[in-house]
VMD Tcl script that draws the C-alpha trace (Angstrom):
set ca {
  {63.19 -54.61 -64.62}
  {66.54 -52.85 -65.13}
  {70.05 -54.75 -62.93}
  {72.98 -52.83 -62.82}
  {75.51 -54.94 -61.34}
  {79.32 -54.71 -60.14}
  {81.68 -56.42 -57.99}
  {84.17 -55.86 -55.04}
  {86.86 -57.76 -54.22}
  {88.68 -59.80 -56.76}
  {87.79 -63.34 -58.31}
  {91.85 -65.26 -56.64}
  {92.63 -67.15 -54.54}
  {96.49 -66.66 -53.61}
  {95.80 -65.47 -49.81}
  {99.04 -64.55 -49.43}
  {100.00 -62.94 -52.22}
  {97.37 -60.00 -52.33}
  {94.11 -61.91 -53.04}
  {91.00 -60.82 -50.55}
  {89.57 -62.91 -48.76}
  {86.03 -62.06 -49.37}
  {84.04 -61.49 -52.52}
  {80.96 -59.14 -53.50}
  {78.45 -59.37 -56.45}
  {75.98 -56.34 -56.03}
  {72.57 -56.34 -58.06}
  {71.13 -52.74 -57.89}
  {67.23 -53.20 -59.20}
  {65.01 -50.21 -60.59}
  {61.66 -51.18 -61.87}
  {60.74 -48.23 -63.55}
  {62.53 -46.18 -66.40}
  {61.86 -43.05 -65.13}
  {63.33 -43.46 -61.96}
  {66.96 -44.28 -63.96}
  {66.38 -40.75 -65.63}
  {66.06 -39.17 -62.22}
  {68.76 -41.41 -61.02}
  {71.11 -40.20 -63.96}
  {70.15 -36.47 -63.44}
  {70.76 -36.95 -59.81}
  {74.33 -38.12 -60.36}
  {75.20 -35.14 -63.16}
  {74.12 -32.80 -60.21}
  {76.29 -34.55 -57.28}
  {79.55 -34.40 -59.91}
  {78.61 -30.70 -61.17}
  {77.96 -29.54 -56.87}
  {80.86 -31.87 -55.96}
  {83.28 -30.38 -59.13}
  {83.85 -33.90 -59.74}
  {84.97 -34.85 -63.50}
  {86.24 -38.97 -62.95}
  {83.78 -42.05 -62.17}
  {81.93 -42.49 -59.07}
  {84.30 -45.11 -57.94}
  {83.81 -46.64 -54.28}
  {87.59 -47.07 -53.74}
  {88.62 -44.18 -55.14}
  {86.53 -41.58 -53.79}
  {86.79 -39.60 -50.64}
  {84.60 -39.84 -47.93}
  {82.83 -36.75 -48.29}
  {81.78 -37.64 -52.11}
  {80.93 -41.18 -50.56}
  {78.47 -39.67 -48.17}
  {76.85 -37.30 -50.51}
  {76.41 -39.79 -53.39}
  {75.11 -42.74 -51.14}
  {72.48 -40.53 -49.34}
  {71.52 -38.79 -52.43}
  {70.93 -42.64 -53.65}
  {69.06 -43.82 -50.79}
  {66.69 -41.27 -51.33}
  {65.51 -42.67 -54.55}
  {63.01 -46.40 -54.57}
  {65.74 -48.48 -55.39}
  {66.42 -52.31 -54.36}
  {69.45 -53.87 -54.15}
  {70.42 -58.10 -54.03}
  {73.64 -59.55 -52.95}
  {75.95 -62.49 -52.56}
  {79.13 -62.19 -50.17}
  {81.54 -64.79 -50.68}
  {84.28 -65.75 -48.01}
  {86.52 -67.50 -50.34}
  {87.87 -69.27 -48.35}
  {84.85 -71.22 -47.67}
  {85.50 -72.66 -52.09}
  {86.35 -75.87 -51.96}
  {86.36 -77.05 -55.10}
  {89.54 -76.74 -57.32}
  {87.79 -75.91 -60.15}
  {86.58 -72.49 -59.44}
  {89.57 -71.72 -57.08}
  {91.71 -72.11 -60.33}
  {89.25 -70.88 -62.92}
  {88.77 -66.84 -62.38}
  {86.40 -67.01 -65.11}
  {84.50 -69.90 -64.42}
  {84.25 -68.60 -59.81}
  {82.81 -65.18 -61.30}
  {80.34 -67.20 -63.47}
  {79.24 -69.30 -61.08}
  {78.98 -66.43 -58.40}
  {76.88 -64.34 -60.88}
  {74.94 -67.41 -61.60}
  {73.87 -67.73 -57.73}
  {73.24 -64.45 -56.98}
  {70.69 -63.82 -60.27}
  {68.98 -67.14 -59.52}
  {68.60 -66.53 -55.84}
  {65.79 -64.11 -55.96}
  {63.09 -65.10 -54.71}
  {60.91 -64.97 -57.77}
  {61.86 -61.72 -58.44}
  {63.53 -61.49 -61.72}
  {61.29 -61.77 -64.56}
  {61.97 -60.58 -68.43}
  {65.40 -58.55 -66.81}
  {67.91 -56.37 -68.48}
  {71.27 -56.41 -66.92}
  {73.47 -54.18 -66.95}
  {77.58 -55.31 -66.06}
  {80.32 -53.26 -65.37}
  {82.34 -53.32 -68.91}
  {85.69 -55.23 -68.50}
  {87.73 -57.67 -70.15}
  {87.28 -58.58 -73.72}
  {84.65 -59.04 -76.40}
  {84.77 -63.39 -75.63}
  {84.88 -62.55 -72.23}
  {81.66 -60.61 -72.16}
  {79.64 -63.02 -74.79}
  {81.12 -65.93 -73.38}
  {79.35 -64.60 -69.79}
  {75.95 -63.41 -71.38}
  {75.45 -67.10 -72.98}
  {75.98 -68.76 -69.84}
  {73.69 -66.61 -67.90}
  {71.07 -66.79 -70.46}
  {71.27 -70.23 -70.48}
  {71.61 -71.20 -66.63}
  {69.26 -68.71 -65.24}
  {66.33 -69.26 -68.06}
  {64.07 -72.17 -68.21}
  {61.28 -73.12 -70.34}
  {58.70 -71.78 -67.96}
  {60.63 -68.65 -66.79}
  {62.72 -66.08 -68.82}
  {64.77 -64.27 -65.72}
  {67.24 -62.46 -68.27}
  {66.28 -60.85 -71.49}
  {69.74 -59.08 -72.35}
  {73.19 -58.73 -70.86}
  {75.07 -55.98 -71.48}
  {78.41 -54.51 -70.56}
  {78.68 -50.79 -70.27}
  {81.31 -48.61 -68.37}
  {80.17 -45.46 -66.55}
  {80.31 -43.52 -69.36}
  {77.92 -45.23 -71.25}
  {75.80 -45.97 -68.61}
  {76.43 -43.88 -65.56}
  {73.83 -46.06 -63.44}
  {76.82 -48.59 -63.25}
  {78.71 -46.20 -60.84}
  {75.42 -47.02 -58.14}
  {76.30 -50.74 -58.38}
  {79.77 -49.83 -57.73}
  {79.16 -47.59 -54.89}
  {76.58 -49.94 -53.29}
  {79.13 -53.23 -53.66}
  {82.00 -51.13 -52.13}
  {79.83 -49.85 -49.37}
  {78.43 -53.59 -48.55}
  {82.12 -55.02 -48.45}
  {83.29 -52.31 -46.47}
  {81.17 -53.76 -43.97}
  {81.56 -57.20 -44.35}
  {84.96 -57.11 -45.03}
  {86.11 -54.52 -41.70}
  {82.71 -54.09 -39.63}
  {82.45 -50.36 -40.73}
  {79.05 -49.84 -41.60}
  {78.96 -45.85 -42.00}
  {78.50 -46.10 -45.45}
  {76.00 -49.53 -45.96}
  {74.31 -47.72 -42.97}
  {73.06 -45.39 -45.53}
  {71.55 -47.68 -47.86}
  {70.67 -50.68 -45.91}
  {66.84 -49.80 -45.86}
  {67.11 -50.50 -49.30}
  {67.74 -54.12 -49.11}
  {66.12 -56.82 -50.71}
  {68.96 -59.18 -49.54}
  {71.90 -59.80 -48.95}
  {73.18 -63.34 -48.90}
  {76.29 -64.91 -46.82}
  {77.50 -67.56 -49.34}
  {78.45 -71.00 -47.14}
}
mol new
graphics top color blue
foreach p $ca { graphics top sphere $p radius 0.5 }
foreach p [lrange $ca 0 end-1] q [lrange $ca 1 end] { graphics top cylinder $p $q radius 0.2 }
display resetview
């Protein structure tokens, strides 16, 4: 199994200085390699019909290119898993004053609530931050998510869009979900939601 997964929403906690108040992990799941080729050539075609040269990128994209890509997505047999996380429902200080160690322990949750269906996984995470950053991540997934009796996770990579555009469905997917969540607009999740694995309400 292939996971490309982003985020929406950002990892503070300073409520009134700009921080949201919710947050969004989105796992997009493909089974099959094949399907990401078709997935891949699907995207080329949207940015060559759409004359659209910069990333697929939820918050930066018009409505119109939202539309197209998100229905051109739902078409395809993809899954997707989430966790959305009211923030303000984090209690302990630790992770309200650790960015790194909330977005761990978010990822964490999400990957191992999955009802049995990760199994020998590649994921695939939006590329940001640093070189520690992004080992410093894969070695605590690997280690929290895998047990003796069950490898969930057999890689974790970090690729931008670029490198591999599948990233920019995660991305789409996550800002679509916390549209919803975040102001009740589902015209976008709409489009998607038969899609759904799950999508978890962290309390």
């Amino acid at each position: 199994m292939l996971i490309f997964m982003d985020e929406s929403g950002d990892t503070g906690f300073k409520f009134g200085e700009g921080s949201s108040a919710y947050f969004v992990i989105m796992l997009v799941m493909i089974n099959n390699v094949k399907i990401t080729e078709q997935v891949s050539q699907d995207i080329d075609q949207i940015r060559t019909d759409l004359h659209w040269a910069k990333e697929f990128h939820f918050n930066k994209c018009p409505d119109r290119v939202r539309t197209v890509f998100l229905q051109t997505m739902a078409r395809h047999p993809l899954k997707f898993r989430a966790i959305v996380v009211p923030k303000a429902r984090i209690y302990t200080d630790f992770l309200r004053h650790n960015n790194q160690a909330f977005y761990q322990y978010m990822t964490r949750l999400v990957l191992e609530h999955d009802n049995g269906m990760f199994e020998q996984a590649k994921l695939f995470i939006d590329k940001r931050g640093n070189k520690i950053w992004h080992n410093e991540l894969a070695t605590y997934l690997r280690k929290m998510v895998n047990t003796e009796n069950r490898r969930r996770l057999i890689a974790v990579r970090h690729k931008d869009w670029k490198e591999n555009p599948l990233i920019q469905v995660a991305d789409m997917y996550s800002g679509a979900l916390y549209r919803w969540a975040t102001h009740g607009h589902r015209e976008f999740y709409r489009i998607i939601e038969h899609q759904k694995d799950d999508v978890w309400y962290f309390r």
